[in-house]
PLY file of the C-alpha trace (Angstrom):
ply
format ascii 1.0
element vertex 173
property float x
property float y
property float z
element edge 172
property int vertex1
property int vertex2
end_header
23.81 0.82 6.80
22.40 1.51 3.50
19.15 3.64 3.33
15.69 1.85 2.85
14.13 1.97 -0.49
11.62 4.58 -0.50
8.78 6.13 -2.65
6.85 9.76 -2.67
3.17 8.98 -3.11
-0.24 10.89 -2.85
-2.34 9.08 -1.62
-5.93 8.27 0.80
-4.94 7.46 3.72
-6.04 7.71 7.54
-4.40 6.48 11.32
-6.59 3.94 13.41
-6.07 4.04 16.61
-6.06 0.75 16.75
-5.43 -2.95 15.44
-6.26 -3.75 11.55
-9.91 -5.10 11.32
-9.93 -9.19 11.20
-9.91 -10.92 8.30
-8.04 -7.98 6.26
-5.44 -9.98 3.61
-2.96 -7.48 2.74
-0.88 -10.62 1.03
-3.61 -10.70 -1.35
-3.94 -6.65 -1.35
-0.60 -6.50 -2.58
-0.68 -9.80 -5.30
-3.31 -8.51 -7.11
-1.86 -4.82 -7.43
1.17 -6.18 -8.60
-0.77 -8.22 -11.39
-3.50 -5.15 -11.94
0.01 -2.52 -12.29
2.00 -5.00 -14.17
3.70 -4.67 -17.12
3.41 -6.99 -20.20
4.48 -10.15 -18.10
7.45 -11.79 -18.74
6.62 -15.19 -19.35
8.41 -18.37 -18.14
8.90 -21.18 -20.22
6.58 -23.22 -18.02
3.62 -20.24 -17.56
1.92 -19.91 -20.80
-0.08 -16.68 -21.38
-3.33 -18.45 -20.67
-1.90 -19.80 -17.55
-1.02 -16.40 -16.45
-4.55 -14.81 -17.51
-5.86 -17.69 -15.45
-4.01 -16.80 -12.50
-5.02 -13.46 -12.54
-8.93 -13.77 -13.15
-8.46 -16.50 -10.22
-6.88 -13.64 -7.88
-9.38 -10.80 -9.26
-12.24 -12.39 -8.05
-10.91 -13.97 -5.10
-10.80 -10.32 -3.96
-13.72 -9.10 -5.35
-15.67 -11.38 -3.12
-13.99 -10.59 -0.56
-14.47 -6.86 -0.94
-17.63 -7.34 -2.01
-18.41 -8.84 1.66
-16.88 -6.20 3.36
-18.03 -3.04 1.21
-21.95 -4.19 1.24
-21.13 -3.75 5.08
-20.02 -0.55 5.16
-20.42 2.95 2.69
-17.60 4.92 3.93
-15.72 7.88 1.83
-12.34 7.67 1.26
-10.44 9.50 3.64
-8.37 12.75 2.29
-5.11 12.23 -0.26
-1.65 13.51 1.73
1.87 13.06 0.70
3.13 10.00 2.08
6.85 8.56 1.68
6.47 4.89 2.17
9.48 2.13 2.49
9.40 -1.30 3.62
9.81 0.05 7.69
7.76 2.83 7.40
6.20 5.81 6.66
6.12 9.46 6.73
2.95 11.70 5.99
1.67 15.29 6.45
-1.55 15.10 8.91
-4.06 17.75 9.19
-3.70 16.91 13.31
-0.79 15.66 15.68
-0.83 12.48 16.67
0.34 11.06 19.76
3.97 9.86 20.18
4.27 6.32 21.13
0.94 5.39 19.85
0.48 1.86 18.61
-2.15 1.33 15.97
-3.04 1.12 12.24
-1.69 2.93 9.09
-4.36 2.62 6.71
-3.29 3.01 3.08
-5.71 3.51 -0.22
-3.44 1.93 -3.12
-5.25 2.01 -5.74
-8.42 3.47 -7.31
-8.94 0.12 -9.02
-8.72 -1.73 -5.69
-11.36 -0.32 -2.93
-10.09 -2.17 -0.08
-7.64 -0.59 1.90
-4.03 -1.84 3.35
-3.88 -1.84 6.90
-0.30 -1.87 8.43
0.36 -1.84 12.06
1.97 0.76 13.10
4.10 2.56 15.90
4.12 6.65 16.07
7.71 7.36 16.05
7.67 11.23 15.79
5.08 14.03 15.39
6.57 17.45 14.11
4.69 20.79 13.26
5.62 21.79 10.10
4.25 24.00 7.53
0.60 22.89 6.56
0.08 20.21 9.27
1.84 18.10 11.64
4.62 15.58 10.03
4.22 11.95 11.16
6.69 9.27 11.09
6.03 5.84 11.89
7.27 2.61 11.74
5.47 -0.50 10.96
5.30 -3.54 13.67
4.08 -6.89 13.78
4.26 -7.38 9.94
4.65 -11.09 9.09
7.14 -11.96 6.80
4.90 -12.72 3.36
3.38 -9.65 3.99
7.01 -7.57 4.61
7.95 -9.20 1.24
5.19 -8.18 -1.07
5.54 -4.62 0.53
8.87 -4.01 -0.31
8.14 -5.86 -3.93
5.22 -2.75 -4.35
7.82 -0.22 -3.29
10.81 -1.63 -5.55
8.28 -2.15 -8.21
6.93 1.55 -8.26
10.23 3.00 -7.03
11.56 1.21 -10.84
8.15 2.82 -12.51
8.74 6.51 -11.42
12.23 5.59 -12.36
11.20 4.81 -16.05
9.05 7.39 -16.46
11.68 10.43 -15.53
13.84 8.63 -18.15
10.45 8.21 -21.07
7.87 11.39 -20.11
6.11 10.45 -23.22
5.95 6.99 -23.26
2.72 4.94 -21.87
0 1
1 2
2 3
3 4
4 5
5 6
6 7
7 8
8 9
9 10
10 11
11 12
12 13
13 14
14 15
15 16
16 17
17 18
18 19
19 20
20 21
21 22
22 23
23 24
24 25
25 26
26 27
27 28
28 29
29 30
30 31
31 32
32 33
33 34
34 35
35 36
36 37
37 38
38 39
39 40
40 41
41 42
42 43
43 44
44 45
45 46
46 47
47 48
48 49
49 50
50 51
51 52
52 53
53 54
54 55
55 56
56 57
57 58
58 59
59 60
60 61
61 62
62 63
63 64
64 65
65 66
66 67
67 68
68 69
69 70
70 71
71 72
72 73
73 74
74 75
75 76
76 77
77 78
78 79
79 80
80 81
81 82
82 83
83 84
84 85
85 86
86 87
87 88
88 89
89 90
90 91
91 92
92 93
93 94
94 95
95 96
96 97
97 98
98 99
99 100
100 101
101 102
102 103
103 104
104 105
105 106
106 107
107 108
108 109
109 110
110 111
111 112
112 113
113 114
114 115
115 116
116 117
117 118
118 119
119 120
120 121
121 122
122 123
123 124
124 125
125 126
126 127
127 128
128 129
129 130
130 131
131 132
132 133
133 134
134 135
135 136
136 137
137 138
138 139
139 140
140 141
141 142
142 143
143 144
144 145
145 146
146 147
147 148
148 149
149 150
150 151
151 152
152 153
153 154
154 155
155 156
156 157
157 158
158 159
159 160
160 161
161 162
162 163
163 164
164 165
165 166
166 167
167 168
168 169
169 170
170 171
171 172
């Protein structure tokens, strides 16, 4: 069985104990991170460049409404930035506390700067090791329906292939 595509990120992120808040879209989380992160597109014959900037206005502010909803609601900080590996069935991260084995809830990840709201992924606590600096968590995601698998592992393939580039061009932007 070949090993799951993974990547080594820094990033906010915090463990609910339990189920994502309703009316999270982490479909649309994930579409509009791929269009904010993109590259110059590569344009089909049939999607013009105005269709495309169309598009992406259309998605940009399809969130930002939504966020806007849910941030006027709240005012929480971000929680603290910790080394996370993250692939398509899971994650591993450093916690500042131990977490209990066999817990069930939410893995709550801070993509992007640009994007405030959150990605919530439900979660299972696999395995909960001290280690150097904090307890090492491993945990594997549950319950994730199948759009939302897909534009996961897209993120991950798509910034596994960025890191890739920019190992091979350091100076390059």
């Amino acid at each position: 069985m070949a090993a799951a595509l993974s990547i080594d990120l820094d990033l906010p992120l915090a463990w609910l104990h339990a189920a994502p808040p309703p009316g999270t879209d982490g479909v649309l989380l994930l579409r509009v991170l791929a269009l904010l992160e993109a590259a110059p597109p590569h344009l089909d014959d049939e999607d013009g460049p105005e269709a495309l900037r169309w598009q992406a206005l259309e998605a940009r502010v399809d969130l930002t409404l939504q966020l806007l909803g849910q941030l006027l609601a709240r005012g929480e900080p971000l929680p603290p930035t910790r080394p996370l590996v993250l692939h398509g069935g899971g994650a591993s991260w450093l916690a500042a506390t131990a977490l209990p084995v066999g817990d069930v809830g939410t893995l709550v990840l801070h993509l992007s700067p640009r994007i405030p709201q959150p990605l919530y992924l439900s979660a299972h606590i696999d395995s909960c090791l001290a280690e150097a600096g904090g307890w090492r968590v491993n945990c594997s995601f549950q319950h994730l329906d199948a759009e939302l698998q897909d534009w996961l592992e897209k993120t991950i393939f798509r910034r596994h292939r960025r890191e890739i580039f920019e190992r091979k061009h350091p100076h390059d932007d």
